[in-house]
C-alpha positions in Angstrom: 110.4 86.4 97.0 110.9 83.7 94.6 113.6 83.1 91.8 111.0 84.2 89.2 110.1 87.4 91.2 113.4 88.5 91.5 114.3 87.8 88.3 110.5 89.5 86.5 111.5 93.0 89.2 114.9 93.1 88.3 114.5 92.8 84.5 111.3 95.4 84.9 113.0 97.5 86.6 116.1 97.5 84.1 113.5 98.2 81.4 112.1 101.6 83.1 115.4 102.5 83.2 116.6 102.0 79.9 113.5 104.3 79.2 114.4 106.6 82.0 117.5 107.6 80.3 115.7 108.2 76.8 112.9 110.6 77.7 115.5 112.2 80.2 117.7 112.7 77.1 114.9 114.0 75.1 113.1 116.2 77.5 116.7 117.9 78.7 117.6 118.3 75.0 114.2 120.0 74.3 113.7 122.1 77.4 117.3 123.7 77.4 118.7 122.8 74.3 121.5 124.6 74.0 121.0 126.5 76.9 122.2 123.5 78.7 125.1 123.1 76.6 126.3 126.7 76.9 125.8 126.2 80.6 127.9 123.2 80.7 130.3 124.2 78.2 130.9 127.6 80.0 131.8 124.9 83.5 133.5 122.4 82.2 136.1 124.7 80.1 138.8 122.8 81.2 139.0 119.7 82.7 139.3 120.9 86.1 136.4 122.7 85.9 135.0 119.5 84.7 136.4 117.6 87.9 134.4 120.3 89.9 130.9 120.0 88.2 130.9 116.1 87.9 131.6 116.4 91.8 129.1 119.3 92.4 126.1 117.6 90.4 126.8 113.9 92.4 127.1 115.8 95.5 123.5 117.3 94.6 121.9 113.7 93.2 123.5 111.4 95.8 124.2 108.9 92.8 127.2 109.0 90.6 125.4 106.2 88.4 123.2 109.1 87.5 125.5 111.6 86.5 127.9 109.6 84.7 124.0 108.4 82.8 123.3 112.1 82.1 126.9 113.0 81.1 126.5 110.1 78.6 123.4 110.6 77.2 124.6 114.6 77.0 127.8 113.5 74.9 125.3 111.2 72.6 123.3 114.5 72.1 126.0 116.0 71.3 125.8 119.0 74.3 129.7 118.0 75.9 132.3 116.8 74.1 134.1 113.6 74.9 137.1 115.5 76.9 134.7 117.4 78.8 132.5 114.4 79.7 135.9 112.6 81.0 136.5 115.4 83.9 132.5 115.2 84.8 133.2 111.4 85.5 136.1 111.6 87.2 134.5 114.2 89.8 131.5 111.9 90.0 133.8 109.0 91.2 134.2 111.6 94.1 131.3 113.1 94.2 129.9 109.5 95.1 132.1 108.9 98.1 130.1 111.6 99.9 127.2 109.2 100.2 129.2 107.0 102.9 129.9 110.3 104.5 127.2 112.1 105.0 123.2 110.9 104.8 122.0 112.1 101.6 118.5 111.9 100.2 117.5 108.9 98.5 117.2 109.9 95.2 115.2 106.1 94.3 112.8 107.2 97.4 111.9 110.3 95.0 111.4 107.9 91.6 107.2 107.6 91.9 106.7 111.5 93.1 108.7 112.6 89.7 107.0 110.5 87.7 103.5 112.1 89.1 104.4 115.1 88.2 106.2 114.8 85.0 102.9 112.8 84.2 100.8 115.6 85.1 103.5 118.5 83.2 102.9 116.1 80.3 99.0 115.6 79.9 97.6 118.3 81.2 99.4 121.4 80.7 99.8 122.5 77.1 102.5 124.6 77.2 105.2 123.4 75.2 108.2 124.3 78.2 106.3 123.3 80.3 105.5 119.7 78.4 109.8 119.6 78.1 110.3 119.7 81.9 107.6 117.4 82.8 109.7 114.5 80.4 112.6 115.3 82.2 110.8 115.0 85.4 109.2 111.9 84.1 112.1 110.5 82.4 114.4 111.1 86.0 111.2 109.2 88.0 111.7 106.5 85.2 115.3 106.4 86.1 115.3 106.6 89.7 112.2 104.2 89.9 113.8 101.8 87.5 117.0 101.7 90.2 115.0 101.5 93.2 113.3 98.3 91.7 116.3 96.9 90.3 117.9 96.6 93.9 114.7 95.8 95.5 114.5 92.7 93.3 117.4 91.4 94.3 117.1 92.5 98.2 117.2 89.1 99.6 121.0 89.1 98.5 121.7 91.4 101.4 120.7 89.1 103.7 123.7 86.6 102.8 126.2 85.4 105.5 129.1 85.8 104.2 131.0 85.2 107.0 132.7 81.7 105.7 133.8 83.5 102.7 136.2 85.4 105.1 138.9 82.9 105.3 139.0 82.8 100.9 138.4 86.9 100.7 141.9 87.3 103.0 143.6 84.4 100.9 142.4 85.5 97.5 141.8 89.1 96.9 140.6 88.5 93.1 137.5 86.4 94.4 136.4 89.7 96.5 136.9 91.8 93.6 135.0 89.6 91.5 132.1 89.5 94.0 132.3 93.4 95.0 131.9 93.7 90.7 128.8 91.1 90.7 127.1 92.6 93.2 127.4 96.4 92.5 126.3 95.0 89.1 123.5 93.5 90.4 122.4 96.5 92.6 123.4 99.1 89.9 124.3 101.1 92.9 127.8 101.4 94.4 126.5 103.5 97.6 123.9 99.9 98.0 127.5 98.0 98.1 129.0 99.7 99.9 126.6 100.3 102.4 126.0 96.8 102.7 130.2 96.4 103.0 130.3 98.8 105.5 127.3 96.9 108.0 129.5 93.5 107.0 132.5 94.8 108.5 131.2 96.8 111.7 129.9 93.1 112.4 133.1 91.7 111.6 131.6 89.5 109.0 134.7 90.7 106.6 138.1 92.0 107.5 139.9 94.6 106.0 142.0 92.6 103.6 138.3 91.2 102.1 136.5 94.6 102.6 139.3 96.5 100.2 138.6 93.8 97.7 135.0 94.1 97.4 136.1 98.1 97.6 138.2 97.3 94.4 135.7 95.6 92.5 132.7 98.1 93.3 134.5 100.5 91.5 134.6 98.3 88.4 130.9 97.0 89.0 129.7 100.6 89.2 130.7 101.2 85.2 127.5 98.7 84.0 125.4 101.4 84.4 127.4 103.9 82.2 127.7 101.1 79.9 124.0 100.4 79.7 123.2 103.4 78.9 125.5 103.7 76.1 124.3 100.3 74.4 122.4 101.8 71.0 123.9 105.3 71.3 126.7 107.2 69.3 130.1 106.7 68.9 131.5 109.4 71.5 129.1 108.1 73.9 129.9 104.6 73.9 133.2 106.3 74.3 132.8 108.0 77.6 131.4 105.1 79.2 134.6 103.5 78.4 136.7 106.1 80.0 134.6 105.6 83.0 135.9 101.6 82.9 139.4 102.3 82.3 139.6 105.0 84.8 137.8 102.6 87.0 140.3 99.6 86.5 143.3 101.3 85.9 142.8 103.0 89.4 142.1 99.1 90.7 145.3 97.9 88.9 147.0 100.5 90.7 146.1 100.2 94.2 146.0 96.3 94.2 149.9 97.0 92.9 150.5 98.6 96.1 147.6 97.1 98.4 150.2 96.6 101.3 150.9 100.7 101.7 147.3 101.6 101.0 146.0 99.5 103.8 148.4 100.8 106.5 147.3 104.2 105.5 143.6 103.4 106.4 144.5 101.5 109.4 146.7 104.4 110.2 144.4 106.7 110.0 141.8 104.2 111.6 144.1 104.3 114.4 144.9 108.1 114.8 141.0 109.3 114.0 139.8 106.1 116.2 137.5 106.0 113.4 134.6 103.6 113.4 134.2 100.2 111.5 131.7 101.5 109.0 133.9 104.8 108.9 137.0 103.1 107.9 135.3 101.5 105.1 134.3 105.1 104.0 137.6 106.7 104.4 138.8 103.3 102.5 136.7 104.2 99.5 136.8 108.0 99.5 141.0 108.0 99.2 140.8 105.2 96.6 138.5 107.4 94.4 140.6 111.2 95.0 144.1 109.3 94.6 142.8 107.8 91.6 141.5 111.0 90.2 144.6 112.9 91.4 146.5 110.3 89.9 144.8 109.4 86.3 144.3 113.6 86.0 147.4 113.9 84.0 146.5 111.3 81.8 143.4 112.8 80.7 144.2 113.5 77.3 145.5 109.6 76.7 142.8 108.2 77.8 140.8 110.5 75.1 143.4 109.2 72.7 142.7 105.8 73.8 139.5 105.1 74.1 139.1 107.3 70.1 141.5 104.5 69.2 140.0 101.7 71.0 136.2 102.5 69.3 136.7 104.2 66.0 134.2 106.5 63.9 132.0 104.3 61.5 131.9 106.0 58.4 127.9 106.6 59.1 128.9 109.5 62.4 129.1 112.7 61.8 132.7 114.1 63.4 130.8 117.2 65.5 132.3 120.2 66.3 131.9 122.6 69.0 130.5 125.9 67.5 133.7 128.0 68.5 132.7 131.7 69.1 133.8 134.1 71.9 131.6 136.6 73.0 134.5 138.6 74.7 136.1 139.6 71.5 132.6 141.6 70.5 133.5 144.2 72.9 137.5 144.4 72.1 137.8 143.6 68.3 134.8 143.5 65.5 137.0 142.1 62.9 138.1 139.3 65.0 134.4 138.4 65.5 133.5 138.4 62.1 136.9 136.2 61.4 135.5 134.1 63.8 131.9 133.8 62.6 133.4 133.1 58.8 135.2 130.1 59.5 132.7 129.0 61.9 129.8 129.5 58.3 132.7 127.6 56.6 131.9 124.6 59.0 127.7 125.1 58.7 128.5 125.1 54.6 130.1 121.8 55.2 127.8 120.0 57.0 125.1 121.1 54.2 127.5 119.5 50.8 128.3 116.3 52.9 124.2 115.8 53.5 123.1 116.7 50.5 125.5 114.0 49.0 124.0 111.6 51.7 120.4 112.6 50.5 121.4 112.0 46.7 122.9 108.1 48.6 119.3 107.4 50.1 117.7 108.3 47.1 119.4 106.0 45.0 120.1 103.0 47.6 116.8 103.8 49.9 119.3 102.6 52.3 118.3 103.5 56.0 122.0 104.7 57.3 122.2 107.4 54.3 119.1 109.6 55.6 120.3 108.9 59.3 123.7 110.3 58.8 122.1 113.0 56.8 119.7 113.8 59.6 122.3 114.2 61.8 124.4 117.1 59.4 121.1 119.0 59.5 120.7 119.0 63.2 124.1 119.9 63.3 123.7 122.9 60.5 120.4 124.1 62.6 123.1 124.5 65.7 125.5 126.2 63.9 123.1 128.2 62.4 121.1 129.4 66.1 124.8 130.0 67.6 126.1 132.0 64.8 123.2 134.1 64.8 123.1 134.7 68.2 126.7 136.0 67.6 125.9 137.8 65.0 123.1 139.5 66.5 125.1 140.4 69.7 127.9 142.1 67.1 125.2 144.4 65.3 124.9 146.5 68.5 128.3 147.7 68.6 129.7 150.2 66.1 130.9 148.7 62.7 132.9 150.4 60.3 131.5 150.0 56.0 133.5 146.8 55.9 132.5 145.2 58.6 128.8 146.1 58.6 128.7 144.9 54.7 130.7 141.6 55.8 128.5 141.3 58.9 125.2 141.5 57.0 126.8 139.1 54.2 127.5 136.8 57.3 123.8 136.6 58.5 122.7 136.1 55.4 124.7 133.4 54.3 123.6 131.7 57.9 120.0 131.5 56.7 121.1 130.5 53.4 123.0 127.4 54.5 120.1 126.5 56.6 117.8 126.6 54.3 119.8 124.1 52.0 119.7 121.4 55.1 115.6 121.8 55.3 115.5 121.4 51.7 117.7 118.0 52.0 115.5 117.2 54.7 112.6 117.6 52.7 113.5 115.4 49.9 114.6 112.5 52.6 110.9 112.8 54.2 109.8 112.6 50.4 112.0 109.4 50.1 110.4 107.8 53.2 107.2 109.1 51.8 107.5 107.5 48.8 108.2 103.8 50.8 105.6 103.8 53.0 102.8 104.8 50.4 105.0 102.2 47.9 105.4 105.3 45.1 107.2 103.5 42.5 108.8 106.3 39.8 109.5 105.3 36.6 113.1 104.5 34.9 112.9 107.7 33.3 111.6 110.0 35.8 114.2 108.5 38.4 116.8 109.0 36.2 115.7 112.5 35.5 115.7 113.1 39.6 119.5 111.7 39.8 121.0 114.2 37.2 119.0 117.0 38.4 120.7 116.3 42.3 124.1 115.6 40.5 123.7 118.9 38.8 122.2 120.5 42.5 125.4 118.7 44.4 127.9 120.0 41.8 126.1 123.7 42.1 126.2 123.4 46.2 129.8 122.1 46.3 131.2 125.0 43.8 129.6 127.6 46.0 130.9 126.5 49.0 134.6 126.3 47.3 133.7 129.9 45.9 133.3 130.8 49.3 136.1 129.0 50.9 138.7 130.3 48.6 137.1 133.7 48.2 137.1 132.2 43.8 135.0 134.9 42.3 135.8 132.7 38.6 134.2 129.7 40.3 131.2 131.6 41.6 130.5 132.8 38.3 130.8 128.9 37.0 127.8 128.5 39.8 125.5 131.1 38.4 125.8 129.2 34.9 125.1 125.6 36.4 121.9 127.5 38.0 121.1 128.6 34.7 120.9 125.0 34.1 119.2 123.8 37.0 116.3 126.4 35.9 116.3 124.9 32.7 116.3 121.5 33.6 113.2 122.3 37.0 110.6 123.7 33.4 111.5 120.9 31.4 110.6 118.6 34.2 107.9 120.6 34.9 106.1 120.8 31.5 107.0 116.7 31.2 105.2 115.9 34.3 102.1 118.1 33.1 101.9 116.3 30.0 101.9 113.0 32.3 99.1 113.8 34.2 97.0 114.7 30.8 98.1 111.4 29.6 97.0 110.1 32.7 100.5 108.4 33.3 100.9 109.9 36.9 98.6 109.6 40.3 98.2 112.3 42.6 100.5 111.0 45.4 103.6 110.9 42.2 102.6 113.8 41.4 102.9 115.3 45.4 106.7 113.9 45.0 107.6 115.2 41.5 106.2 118.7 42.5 107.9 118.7 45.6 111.3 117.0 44.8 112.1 119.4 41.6 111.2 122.1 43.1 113.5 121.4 46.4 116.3 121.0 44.2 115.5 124.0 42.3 115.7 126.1 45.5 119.0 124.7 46.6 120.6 125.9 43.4 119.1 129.4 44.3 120.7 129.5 47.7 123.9 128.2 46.3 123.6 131.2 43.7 123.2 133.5 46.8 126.4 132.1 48.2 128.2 132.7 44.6 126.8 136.2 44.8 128.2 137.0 48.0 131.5 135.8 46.9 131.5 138.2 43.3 130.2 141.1 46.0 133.0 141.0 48.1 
């Protein structure tokens, strides 16, 4: 294979599994949604737990490269948080030592058959479920395949002597280190390394000094592929894959500190198992990874601390929550639920004043990061919204005293409220974009007539939520008045925009936006009036 080849299959290859990662993300996000989250949130409760499901699902996949992928692109979808995904990648560093172990399937072998069948999931059955798990399928195949042709274009690599590097490997453990990172790098597969590690010492190519080296610096190569598949995503994201490099070389640090005791412990054990060349080199790499987990465990919570400090939130991420709610205290204690389900609304209610003063930002800049940010509070009020009123729902078959069934109901009904204020700022962002794409230019006048009729919608929408919050029944009335005025301000808009057309000032496309846009706002400050009402009605 020539330079060129290598070079064409190993950048292909990269490619398919950039995409890979995507349409896994966005068929796993569709298909389980928040199933998947609940499932993961429910075992990785604490970070042992976490420890235990990184190591369970590597066990399963045979490739810790793919689980620390799919705990990254889970944290960008925001289905883990950032101290959950840092348990599920310390049990993947273990999970992956199995590998030199035991034969496992080849998950790369498996790359074309999942792509055949996500293929066929995806364009030819029409079920919508069915559709979601054929892009996961699809999107794995992507990955796996992408792997598989990664390594294979750089195969001839493994056919290296490296048998006069011995001499320099022994003398200076930082060159095996740098070529054990290189070439996991290269292979995107530390079970490929050390594979190939393990065949290089049972032929006495390498001794042990070397071998631990090129151990050491697997471990560090191994990260690229967590780091790739953070490049483009969220803040938390880019986050995890850093844990996975600090854990990575803080545990190399370590053991190179103390390289002298760790090698007599493998050629103790060597000794007293009679263990063979290529098992060494597995024992070699499975007590690096469990001391380092055993080890770094502690430390969890700094490295969290870290790694928040070392990548900070730009001011365009929205800081997501985890929608707190136990469904254990239905059965023991009503009130405490509702308690529960209030401050969780309080949350929701938040997310909807922050991105409705991020759609009022895009209409007046038409600056791109605005209507991202604010895309991202409505996905987040839409998730609030499904888990509270799953909770809620669960609550209404128990017995509720007058109080609670009136708060209860108020509770549900402030849920949809909310939610409809983030499709309504939706709405008027697609009406923005609309506007762009078909070049809608609105006059001075009628823009400026938009902005004050938002102002006067955000200042509605915030009091509400402040009635709410602080339970202010002289602030919800304060509400009711500025709806008055929003009412007033939606029919003289309206009659204006009538006399335009009859003037012939306005096309129908404006006339699309000006319809839609007022009356958006209109219906915010109706569902901020239902907020201030259930304030005055408590």
């Amino acid at each position: 294979m020539s330079v060129q080849d290598m070079l064409f299959q190993f950048l292909g290859g990269l490619g398919l599994f950039l995409f890979g990662i995507k349409y896994l993300g966005e068929g796993l996000q569709n298909s389980a949604g928040d199933r998947l989250r609940n499932i993961l949130d429910s075992l990785t409760t604490n970070p042992y737990t976490g420890v235990l499901t990184g190591l369970f699902f590597t066990i399963l996949i045979q490739s810790s490269s793919a689980t620390t992928v799919m705990t990254v692109g889970l944290v960008n979808a925001r289905m883990l948080t950032l101290r959950q995904a840092v348990g599920i990648i310390m049990g993947a560093n273990i999970g992956t030592t199995f590998t030199t172990f035991i034969i496992g399937f080849d998950a790369a072998a498996y790359g074309l058959p999942l792509l055949a069948v996500g293929g066929f999931f995806v364009f030819f059955i029409r079920s919508y479920k069915y559709i979601s798990i054929g892009r996961i399928l699809f999107g794995l195949g992507a990955l796996f395949f992408g792997i598989q042709l990664k390594a294979s274009g750089i195969e001839p690599l493994q056919v290296l002597d490296f048998k006069n590097l011995n001499d320099h490997l022994n003398d200076q453990p930082f060159l095996g280190i740098a070529i054990g990172t290189l070439a996991t790098m290269f292979m995107q597969s530390s079970s490929a390394t050390v594979g190939i590690l393990q065949q290089m010492f049972s032929m006495d190519w390498i001794h042990l000094n070397g071998a631990l080296a090129v151990l050491f610096g697997e471990n560090i190569g191994t990260t690229i592929t967590a780091v790739i598949a953070a490049i483009g995503a969220s803040q938390n994201a880019k986050r995890a894959a850093l844990v996975h490099v600090l854990f990575n070389v803080i545990g190399t640090v370590i053991f190179f500190i103390f390289f002298i005791p760790y090698k007599s412990i493998i050629e103790w054990f060597a000794r007293t198992m009679n263990l063979q060349p290529a098992m060494e080199i597995a024992f070699a790499h499975g007590f690096f990874n469990v001391a380092s987990v055993i080890i770094l465990f502690p430390f969890i919570s700094l490295l969290v601390y870290a790694v928040t400090r070392l990548i900070r939130d730009d001011e365009w991420t929205v800081d997501t929550q985890t929608v707190k709610l136990d469904e254990k205290v239905i059965n023991s204690s009503a009130e405490f639920a509702l308690h529960q389900a209030r401050q969780e609304l309080l949350k929701m209610a938040a997310y909807s004043r922050d991105g409705l003063r991020l759609a009022l930002l895009f209409f007046q800049t038409r600056k791109n990061r605005y209507a991202d940010t604010a895309m991202q509070y409505e996905e987040e009020i839409n998730r609030f919204d499904r888990q509270i009123t799953k909770f809620l729902v669960k609550l209404s078959i128990h017995s509720l005293s007058k109080n609670e069934s009136t708060e209860h109901t108020m509770l549900l009904n402030l849920c949809k409220d909310i939610e409809r204020v983030g499709d309504h700022m939706k709405n008027m962002i697609d009406l923005v974009c609309f506007m762009a794409r078909n070049n809608i230019k609105l006059s001075e006048v009628t823009s400026r007539d938009f902005e004050n009729m938002m102002i006067l919608t955000q200042s509605c929408l915030e009091k509400a939520i402040k009635a709410l919050e602080t339970n202010n029944k002289f602030m919800a009335e304060e509400v009711l008045s500025i709806e008055d005025d929003i009412d007033e301000m939606e029919r003289t808009l309206r009659k204006k925009h009538i006399q335009d057309i009859n003037n012939n000032l306005s096309t129908g496309q404006e006339s699309v936006v000006y319809v839609d846009f007022i009356s958006n706002l209109e219906r915010i400050g109706d569902h901020s009036v239902n907020i201030a009402e259930a304030v005055l009605e408590r």
